[in-house]
N, CA, C and O atoms as a DFTB+ gen file, in Angstrom:
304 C
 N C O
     1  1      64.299     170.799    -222.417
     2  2      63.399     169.794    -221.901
     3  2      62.082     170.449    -221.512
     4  3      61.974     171.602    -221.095
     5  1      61.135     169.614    -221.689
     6  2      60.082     170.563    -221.932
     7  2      59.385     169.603    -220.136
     8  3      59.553     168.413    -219.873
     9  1      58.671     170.621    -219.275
    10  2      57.665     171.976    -220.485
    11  2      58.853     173.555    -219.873
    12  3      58.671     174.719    -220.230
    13  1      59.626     173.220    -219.220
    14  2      60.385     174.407    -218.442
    15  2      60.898     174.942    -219.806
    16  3      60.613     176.110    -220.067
    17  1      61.520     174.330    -220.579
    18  2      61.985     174.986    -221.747
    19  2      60.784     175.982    -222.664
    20  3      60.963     177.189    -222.825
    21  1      59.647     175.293    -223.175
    22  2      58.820     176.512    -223.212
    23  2      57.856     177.360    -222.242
    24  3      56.858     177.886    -222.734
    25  1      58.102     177.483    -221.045
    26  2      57.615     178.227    -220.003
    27  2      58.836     179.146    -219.814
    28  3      58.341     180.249    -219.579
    29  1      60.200     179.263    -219.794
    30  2      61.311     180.113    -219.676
    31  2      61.171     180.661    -221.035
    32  3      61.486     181.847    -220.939
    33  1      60.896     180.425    -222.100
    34  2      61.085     181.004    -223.624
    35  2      59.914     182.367    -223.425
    36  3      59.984     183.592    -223.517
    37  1      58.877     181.393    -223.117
    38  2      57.327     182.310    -223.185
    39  2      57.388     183.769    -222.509
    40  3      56.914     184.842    -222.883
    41  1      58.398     183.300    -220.999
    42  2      58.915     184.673    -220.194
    43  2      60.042     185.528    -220.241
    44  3      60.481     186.212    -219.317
    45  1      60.516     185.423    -221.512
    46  2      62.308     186.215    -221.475
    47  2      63.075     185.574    -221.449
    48  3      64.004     186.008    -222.129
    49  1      63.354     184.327    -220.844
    50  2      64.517     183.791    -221.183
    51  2      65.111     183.494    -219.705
    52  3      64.723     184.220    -218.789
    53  1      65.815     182.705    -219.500
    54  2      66.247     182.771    -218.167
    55  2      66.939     183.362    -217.040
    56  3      67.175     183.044    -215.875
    57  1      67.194     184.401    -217.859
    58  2      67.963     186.065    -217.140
    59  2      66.424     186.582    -216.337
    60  3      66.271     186.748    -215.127
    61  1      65.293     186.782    -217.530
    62  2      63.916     187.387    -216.884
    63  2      63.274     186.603    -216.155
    64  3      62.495     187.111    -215.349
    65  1      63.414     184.993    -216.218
    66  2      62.627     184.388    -215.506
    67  2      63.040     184.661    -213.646
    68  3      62.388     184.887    -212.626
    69  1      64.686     184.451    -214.054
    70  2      65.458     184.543    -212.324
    71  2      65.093     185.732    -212.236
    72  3      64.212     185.640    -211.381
    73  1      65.149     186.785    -212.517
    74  2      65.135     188.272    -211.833
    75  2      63.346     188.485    -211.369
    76  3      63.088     189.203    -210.403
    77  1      62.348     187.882    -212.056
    78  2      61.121     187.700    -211.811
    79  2      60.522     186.911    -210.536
    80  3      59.401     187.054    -210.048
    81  1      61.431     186.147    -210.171
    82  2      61.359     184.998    -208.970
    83  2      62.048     185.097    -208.307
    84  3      61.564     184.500    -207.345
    85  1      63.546     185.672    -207.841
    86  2      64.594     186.044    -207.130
    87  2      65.648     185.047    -206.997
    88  3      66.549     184.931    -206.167
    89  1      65.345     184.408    -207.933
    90  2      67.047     182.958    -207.834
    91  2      68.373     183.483    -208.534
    92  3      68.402     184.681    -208.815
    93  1      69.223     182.873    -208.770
    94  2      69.902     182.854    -209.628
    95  2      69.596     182.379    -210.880
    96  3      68.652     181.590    -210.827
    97  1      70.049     182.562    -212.038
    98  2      70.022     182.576    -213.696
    99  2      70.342     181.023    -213.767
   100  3      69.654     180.310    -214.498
   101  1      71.174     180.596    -213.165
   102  2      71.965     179.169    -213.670
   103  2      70.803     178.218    -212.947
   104  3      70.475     177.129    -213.421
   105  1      70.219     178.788    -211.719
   106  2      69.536     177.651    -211.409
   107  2      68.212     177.816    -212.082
   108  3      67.400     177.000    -211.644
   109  1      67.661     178.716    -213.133
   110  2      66.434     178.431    -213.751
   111  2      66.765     177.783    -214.987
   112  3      65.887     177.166    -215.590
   113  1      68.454     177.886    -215.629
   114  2      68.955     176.899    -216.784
   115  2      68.584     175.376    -216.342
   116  3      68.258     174.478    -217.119
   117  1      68.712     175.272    -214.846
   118  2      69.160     173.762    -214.650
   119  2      67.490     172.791    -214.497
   120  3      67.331     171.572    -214.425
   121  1      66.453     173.904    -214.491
   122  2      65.375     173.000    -215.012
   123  2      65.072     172.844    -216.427
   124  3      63.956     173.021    -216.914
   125  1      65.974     172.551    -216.973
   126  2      65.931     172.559    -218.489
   127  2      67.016     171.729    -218.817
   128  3      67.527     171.762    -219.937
   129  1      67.577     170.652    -217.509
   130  2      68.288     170.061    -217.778
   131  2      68.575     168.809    -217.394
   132  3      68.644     168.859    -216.166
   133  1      68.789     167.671    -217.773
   134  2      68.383     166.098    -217.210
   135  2      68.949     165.967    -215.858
   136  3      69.980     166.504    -215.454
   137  1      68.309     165.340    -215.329
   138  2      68.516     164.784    -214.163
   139  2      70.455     164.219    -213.916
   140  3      71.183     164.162    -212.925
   141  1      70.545     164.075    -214.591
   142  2      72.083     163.141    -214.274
   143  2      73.337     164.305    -214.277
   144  3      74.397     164.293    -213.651
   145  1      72.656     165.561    -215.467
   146  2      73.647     166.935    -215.199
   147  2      72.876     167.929    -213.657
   148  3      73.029     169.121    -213.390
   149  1      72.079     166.885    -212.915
   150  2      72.313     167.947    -211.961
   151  2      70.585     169.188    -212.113
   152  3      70.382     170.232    -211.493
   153  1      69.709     168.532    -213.103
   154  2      69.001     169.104    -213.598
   155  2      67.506     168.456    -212.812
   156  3      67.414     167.516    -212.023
   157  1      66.313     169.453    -213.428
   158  2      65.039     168.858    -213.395
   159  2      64.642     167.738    -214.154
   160  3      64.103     166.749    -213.658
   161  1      64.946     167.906    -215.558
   162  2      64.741     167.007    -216.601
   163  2      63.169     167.579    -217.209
   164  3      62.182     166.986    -217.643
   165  1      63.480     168.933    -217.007
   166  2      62.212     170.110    -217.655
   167  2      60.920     170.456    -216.359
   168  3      59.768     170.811    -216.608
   169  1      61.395     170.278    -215.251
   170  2      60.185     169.889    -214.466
   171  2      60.586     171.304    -213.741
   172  3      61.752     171.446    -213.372
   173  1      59.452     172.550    -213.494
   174  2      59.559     173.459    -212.385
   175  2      59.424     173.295    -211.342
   176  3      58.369     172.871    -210.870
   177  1      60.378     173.560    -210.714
   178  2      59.930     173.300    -209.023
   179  2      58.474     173.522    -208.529
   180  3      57.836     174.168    -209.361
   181  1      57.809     173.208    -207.514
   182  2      56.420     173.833    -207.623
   183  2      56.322     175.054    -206.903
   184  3      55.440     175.886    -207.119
   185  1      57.192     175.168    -206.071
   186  2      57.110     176.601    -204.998
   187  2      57.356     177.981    -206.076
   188  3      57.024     179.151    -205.881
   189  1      58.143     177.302    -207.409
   190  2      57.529     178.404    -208.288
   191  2      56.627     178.866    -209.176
   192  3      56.714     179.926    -209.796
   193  1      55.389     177.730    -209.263
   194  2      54.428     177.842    -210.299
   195  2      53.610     179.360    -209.691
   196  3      53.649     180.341    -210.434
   197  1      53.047     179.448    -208.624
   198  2      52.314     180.756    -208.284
   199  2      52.930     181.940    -209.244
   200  3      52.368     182.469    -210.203
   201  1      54.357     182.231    -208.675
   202  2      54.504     182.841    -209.050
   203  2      55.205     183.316    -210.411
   204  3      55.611     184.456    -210.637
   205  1      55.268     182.173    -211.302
   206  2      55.349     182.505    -212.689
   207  2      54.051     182.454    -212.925
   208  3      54.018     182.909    -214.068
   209  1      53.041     182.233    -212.659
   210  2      51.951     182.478    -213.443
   211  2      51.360     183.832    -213.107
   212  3      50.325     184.102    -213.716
   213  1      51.713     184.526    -212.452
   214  2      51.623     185.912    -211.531
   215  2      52.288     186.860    -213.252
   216  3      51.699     187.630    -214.011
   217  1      53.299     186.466    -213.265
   218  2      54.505     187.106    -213.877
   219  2      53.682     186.651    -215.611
   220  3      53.804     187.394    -216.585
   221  1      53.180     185.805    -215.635
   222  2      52.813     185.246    -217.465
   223  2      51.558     186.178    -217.269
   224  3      51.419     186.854    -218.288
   225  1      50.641     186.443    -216.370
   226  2      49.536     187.522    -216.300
   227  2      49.931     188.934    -216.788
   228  3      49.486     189.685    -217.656
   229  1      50.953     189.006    -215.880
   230  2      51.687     190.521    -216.080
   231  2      51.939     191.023    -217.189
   232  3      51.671     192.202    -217.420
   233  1      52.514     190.208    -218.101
   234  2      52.976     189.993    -219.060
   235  2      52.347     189.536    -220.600
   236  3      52.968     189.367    -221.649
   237  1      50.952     189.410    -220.340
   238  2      50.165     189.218    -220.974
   239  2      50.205     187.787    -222.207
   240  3      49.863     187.620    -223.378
   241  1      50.891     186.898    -221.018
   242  2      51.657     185.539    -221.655
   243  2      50.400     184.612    -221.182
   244  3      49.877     184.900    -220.105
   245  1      49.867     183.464    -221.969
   246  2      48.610     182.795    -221.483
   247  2      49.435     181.636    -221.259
   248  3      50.145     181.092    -222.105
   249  1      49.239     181.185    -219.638
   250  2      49.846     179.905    -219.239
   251  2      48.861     179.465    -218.545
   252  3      47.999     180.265    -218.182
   253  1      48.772     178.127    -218.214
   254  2      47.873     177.642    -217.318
   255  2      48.384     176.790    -216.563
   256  3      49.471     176.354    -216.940
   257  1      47.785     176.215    -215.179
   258  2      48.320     175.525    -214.685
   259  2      48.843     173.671    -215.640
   260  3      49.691     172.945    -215.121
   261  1      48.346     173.398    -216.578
   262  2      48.364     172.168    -216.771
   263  2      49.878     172.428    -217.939
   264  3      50.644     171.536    -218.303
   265  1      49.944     173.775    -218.286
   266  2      51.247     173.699    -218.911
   267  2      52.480     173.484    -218.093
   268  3      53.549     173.281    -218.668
   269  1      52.416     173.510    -217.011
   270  2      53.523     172.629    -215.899
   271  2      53.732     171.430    -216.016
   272  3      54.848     170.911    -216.005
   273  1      52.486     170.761    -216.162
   274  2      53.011     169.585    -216.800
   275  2      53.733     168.661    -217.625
   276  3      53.456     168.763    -218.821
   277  1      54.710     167.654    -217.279
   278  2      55.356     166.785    -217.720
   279  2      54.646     166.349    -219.390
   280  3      53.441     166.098    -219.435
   281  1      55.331     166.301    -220.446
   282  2      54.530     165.689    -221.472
   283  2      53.814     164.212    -220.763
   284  3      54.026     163.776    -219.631
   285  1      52.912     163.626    -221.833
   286  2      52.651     162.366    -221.584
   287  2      53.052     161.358    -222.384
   288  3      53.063     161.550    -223.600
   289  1      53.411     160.235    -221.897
   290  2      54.364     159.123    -222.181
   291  2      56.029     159.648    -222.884
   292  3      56.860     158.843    -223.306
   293  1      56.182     160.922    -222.867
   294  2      57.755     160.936    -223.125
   295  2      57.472     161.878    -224.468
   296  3      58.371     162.377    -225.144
   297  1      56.160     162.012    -224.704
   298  2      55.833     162.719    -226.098
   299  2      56.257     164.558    -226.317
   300  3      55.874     165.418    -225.524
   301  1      56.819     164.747    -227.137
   302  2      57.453     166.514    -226.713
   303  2      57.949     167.163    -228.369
   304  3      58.411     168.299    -228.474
């Protein structure tokens, strides 16, 4: 589910994203996952945008803030 699905791809995968931010692995799967399993439904929390974009710098990955964003009208 996008856009968490290509923002976790862009950074390693969700092993590198958790070890980059300090969560667990399963809970950076579960923004990549609908709402009804318990999921975001692709949406990053926001208390972590700082610092993945810290980490896409580092990394020489070009993200911006508006790639957090939700597609528009459902389009993906």
């Amino acid at each position: 589910m996008e856009p968490a699905s290509s923002i976790i791809s862009a950074l390693g995968g969700p092993t590198a994203v958790a070890a980059a931010i300090g969560i667990h692995r399963t809970r950076v799967s579960m923004w990549q996952a609908p709402r009804e399993r318990g999921g975001t439904n692709g949406l990053i929390p926001y208390r972590h945008v700082p610092r993945l974009m810290e980490v896409a710098r580092e990394n020489g990955v070009e993200l911006t803030p508006a790639d957090f964003m939700p597609p528009v009208d459902g389009a993906a």
